[in-house]
Residue, then its C-alpha position, 0 to 999 in steps of 0.5 A: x872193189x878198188x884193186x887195192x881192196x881184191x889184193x887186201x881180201x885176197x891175201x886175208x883169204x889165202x893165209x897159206x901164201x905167206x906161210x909158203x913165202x916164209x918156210x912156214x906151215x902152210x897147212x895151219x890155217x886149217x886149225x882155224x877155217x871156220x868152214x872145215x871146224x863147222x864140218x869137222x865139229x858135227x862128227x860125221x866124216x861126208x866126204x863126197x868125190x865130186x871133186x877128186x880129179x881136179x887137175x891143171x888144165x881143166x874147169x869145172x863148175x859144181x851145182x847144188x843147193x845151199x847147205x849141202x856142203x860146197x863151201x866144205x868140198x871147196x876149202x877141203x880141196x885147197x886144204x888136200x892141195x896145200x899139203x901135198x907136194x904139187x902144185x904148193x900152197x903158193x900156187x893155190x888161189x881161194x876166194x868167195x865171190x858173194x857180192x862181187x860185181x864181173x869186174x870184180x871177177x875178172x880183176x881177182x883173177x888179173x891180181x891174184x896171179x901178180x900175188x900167187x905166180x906164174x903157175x899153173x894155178x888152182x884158183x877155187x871161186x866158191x859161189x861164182x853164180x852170184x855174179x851176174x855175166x860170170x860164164x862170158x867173163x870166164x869164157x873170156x878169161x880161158x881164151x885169152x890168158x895163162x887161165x887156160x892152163x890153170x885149174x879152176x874150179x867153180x861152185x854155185x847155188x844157182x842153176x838160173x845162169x846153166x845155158x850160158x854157163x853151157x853155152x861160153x864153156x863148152x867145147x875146148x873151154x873146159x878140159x874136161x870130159x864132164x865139167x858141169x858137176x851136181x851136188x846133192x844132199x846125202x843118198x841112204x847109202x850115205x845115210x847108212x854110212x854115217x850112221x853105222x846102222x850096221x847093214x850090209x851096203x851091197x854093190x851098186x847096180x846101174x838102173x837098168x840093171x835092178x832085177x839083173x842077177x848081180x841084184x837078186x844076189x844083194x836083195x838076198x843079202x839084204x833080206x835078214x835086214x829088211x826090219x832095220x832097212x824099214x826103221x832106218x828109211x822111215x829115219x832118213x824120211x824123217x831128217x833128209x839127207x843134209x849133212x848138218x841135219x844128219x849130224x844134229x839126228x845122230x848127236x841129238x835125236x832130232x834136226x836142230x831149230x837152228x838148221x831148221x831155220x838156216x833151210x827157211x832163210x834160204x827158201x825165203x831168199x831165194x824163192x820168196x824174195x818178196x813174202x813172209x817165211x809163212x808163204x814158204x811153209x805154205x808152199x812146201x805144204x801144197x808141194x808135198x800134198x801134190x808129190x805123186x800126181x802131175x802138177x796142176x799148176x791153176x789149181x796149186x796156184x789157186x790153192x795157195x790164194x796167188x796169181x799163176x804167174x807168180x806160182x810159175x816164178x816159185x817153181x821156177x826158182x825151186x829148181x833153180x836153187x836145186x830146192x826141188x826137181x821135175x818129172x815130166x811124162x814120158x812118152x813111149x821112147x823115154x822122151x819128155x811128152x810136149x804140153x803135158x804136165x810134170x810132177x814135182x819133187x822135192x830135193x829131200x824129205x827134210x824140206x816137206x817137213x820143215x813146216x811142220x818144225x816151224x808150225x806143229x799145226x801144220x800136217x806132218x808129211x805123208x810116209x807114201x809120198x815121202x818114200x815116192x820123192x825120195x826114190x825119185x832123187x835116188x833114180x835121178x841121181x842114179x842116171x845122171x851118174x851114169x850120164x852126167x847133166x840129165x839132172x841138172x836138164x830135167x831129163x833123168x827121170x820120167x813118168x808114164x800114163x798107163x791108163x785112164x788115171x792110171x801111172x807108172x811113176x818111173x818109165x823106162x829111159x834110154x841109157x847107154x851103159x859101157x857104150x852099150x845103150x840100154x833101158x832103165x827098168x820100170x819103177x813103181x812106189x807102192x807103200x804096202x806090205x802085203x797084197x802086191x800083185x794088185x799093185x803091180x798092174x800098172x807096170x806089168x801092163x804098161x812094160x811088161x815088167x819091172x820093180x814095185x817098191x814096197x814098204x817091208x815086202x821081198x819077192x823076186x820070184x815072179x818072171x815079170x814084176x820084183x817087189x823089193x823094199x824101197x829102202x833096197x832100191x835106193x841102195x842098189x841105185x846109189 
């Protein structure tokens, strides 16, 4: 892009300049942002945090996939900055990077101080991780110019670029203590929220914390409700957790074609650049058909009539673009076993049913290994909250071998809560109703003790082994 090119898309991106320069109402643009009437329009007000402590001086990079509300999260930030007192509409600098080239990048921000001044400023580049060699770029940028003492934001769907994002921004380049922000679909205690399915929403307990007593006291309060918790999980596993998904259920009973599409376009983009949506609907069948055993790449490849190689760049950009995540076995201590293999999971449940909106011949996703992903991404975030970048890093959760074909889906993993390290406590996906204690072996066996989360079943009286409804867990986690 030619200079004058930056500064023309630059002042068309940031209409609040000119209100501010002529005493004008700098927060009237946001009658007419496309991107806060499209979150304003589905009804459901999902405002996560992950960017409430921006301040001047720090940067921060927020992860995540498409169509989980970056774009919304960004312009909302600028819209809250706009209208407060400090540091002024004229201070604010906005843009979107697709299709910039890093000369591009580094020029945006040479003539967006000329435009906006001196600061400190707030610059918000959503979508940075389409432009190849942006972290050298920054990095450069925060050593050597005014960018250091600004407050920059950064958003991305990408994790393709996190070793060199970690490696140029890291100590004294950020300014903060955790700048490396994930942004995931909806949790169920989220879900709740916006549903208002009138239950009540416990207090949080961290994950080595869920037969503390602090847990039993809310399992308790939730037990009356374990039939609206049961209705109300099977509904989270049926629509996920993107906000447009929960707000096309809400309005309309069910996930929109026009979303549904919107996720197949993104898969199809991102992970199958080169083949028909059909090898996309294909893929998330035989990921789902595999969701709670190790993951047999040979086989899955062969399964789907595709080299190894080219199944191992699926998966690689599944988690790269945050459409799923791993859980590698764990060994005794928690740490990731070397040369074995990793289950996968999807990010949310509405992924294992979009081929099934797209094709009803295809089969409908199983209610066992739905309820299994979904408590996987509920621990993982869970833990990552706790210490930030084990999810981005794989290292969030685990599985355990206890046997001869025998696992524990979710070993215990060292964490360190309020400085004191501690263990996650044990977790097993059983989806049963009756006759547990069989169940629970495994965990019994394999630590001792720990959660068997169950389809409908309460019973905390046994010293070793809890068996709490699934739906209890993800609201005690998250």
């Amino acid at each position: 892009m030619r200079d004058d090119e930056i500064r023309r898309y630059l002042r068309e991106r940031n209409p609040w300049w000119r209100a501010a320069a002529s005493g004008g109402d700098v927060t009237a643009w946001i009658q007419h942002d496309p991107t806060l009437n499209a979150a304003a329009a589905t009804g459901i007000d999902h405002r996560p945090d992950v960017l409430a402590d921006v301040a001047a001086g720090g940067l921060w990079v927020v992860r995540g996939p498409r169509r989980v509300g970056k774009s919304v999260a960004a312009k909302r930030l600028v819209a809250g900055l706009c209208a407060g007192p400090e540091p002024g509409a004229a201070s604010v600098v906005y843009a979107a990077a697709d299709g910039f080239r890093v000369q591009d990048l580094r020029r945006l921000f040479t003539i967006g101080r000329e435009l906006a001044g001196a600061g400190p400023l707030h610059w918000i580049i959503d979508e940075v991780s389409s432009v190849v060699g942006w972290p050298a770029a920054i990095k450069e940028l925060r050593d050597n110019t005014p960018l250091a003492h600004d407050a920059v934001v950064l958003t991305g769907s990408s994790a393709d670029d996190l070793a060199d994002a970690r490696s140029a921004l890291g100590p004294g380049c950020t300014g903060t203590a955790h700048p490396f922000r994930v942004l995931l679909p909806m949790t169920f205690r989220e879900y709740l929220q916006a549903s208002k399915a009138g239950v009540p929403l416990p207090e949080q307990v961290t994950p080595d914390a869920l037969r503390s007593a602090a847990a039993a006291s809310a399992i308790a309060e939730l037990a009356p409700f374990v039939d609206d918790l049961d209705l109300a999980w099977q509904q989270f596993n049926d629509i996920g957790g993107f906000p447009r998904a929960v707000a096309d259920h809400l309005a309309h009973g069910d996930v929109s074609d026009a979303f549904a599409f919107d996720l197949l376009s993104w898969l199809a983009g991102d992970v199958e650049r080169d083949g028909p949506v059909e090898s996309i609907l294909e893929l998330l069948v035989e990921l789902h058909r595999r969701t709670g055993s190790p993951l047999n790449q040979a086989q899955t490849a062969e399964a789907l009539h595709i080299s190894r190689d080219r199944f191992r760049v699926r998966c690689h950009r599944m988690i790269s673009t945050f459409a799923a995540h791993w859980c590698p076995q764990g060994d005794e201590h928690g740490a990731a076993v070397p040369g074995s293999q990793s289950k996968l999971y999807l990010i949310d449940p509405l992924l294992a049913r979009l081929p099934t909106l797209r094709d009803p011949a295809l089969p409908a996703p199983d209610a066992t290994r739905l309820t299994e992903s979904s408590l996987a991404r509920e621990l993982a975030q869970a833990i990552d909250r706790v210490h930030p970048d084990r999810f981005v890093e794989g290292r969030a959760i685990r599985y355990s071998r206890a046997g001869a074909g025998v696992e524990v889906d979710f070993a215990p993993v060292p964490i360190a809560v309020a400085g004191v390290r501690s263990r996650t406590v044990a977790v097993e996906s059983k989806w049963v109703s009756r006759q547990w204690r069989g169940e629970a072996l495994a965990v019994r066996r394999r630590f001792g003790g720990g959660v068997l989360a169950t389809k409908d079943l309460v019973d905390i009286d046994d010293p070793e082994v809890w068996a709490v409804p699934a739906p209890m867990v993800a609201l005690l986690l998250n």
